[in-house]
C-alpha positions as CSV (number, residue, x, y, z in Angstrom):
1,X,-32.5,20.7,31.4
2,X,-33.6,17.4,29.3
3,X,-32.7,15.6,32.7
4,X,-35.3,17.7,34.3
5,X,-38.0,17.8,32.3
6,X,-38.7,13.7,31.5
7,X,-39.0,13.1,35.4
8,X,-41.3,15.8,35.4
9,X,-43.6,14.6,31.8
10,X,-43.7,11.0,33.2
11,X,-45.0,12.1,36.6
12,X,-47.8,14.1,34.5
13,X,-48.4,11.3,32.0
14,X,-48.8,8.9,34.9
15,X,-51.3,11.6,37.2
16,X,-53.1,11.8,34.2
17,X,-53.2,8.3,33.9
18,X,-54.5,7.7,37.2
19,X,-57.2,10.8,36.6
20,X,-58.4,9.0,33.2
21,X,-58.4,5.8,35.3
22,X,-60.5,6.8,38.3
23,X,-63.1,8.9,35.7
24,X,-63.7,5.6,33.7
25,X,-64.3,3.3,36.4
26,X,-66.2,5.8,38.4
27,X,-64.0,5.0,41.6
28,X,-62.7,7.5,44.7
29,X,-59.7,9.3,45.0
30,X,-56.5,7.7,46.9
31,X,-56.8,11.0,49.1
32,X,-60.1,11.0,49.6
33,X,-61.0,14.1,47.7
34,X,-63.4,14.6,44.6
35,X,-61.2,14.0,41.8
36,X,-64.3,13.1,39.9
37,X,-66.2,15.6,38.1
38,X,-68.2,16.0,34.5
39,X,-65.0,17.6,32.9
40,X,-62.7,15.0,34.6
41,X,-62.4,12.3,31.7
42,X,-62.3,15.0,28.7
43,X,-59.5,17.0,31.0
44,X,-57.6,13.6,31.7
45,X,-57.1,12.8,28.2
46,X,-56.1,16.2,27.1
47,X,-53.5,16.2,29.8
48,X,-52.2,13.3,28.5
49,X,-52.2,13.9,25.0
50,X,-50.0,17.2,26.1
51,X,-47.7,15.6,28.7
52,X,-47.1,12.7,26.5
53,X,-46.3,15.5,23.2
54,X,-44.3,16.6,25.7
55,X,-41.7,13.9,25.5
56,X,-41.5,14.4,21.4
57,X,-41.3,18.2,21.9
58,X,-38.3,18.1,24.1
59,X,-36.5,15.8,21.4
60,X,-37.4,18.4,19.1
61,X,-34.9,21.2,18.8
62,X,-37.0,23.7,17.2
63,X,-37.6,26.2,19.6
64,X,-41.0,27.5,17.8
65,X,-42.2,24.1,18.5
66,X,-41.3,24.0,22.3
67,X,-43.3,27.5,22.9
68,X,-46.2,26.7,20.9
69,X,-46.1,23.4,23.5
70,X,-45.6,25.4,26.0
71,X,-48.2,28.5,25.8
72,X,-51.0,25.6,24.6
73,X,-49.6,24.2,28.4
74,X,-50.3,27.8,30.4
75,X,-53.5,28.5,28.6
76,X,-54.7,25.1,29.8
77,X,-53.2,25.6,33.0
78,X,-55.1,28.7,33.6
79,X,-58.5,27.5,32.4
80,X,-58.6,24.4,34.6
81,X,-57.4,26.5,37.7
82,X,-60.1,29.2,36.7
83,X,-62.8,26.3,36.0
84,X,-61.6,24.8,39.5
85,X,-62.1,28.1,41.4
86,X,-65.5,29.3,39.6
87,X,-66.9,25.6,40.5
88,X,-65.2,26.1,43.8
89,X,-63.8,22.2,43.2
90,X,-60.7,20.9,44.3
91,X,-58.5,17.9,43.2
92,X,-55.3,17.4,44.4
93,X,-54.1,15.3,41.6
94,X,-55.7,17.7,38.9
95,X,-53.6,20.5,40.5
96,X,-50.4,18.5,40.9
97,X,-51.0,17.9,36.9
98,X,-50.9,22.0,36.8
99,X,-47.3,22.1,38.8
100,X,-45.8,19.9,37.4
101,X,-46.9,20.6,33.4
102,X,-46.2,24.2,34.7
103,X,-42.4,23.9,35.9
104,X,-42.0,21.6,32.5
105,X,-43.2,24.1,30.2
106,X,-41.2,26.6,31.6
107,X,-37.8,24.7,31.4
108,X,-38.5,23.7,27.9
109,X,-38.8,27.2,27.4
110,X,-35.1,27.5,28.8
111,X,-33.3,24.9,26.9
């Protein structure tokens, strides 16, 4: 499962990379979409700081540790999805952050 989940925390730490990028240098999305909003910057680095935990968690081989990674991971998951809907705001890469963190927490959680 290891061999799963680093493809899947690199492609989050680098989409939240890019999200932290475009929110300090006030530029447009590649896809043309508003990936810029008041929340954007604080929400980029937390994604980061949890993708890139993520990489230390998986070496970890305490299981407490991985589900405590992993339920902090849904909880944020469904407060930026909620936030998204209620402000009725859409960002591809924000969301492609939520799949992919989503499908790593839950493999950790199978390991």
């Amino acid at each position: 499962m290891k061999k799963l989940i680093f493809p899947l925390l690199a492609v989050g730490v680098i989409d939240t990379l890019y999200l932290l990028y475009i929110n300090l240098n006030q530029q447009l999305c590649l896809v043309n979409a508003p990936c810029l909003s008041e929340y954007n910057l604080l929400f980029s680095i937390l994604g980061l700081i949890w993708f890139t935990a993520g990489f230390f968690v998986i070496l970890v081989e305490k299981r407490q540790v991985r589900v405590v990674w992993a339920i902090l991971g849904f909880v944020g998951i469904a407060f930026f999805v909620s936030l998204m809907i209620i402000e009725n705001y859409f960002c591809p890469y924000c969301s492609l952050a939520h799949v992919v963190g989503g499908a790593a927490a839950i493999l950790s959680l199978r390991t």
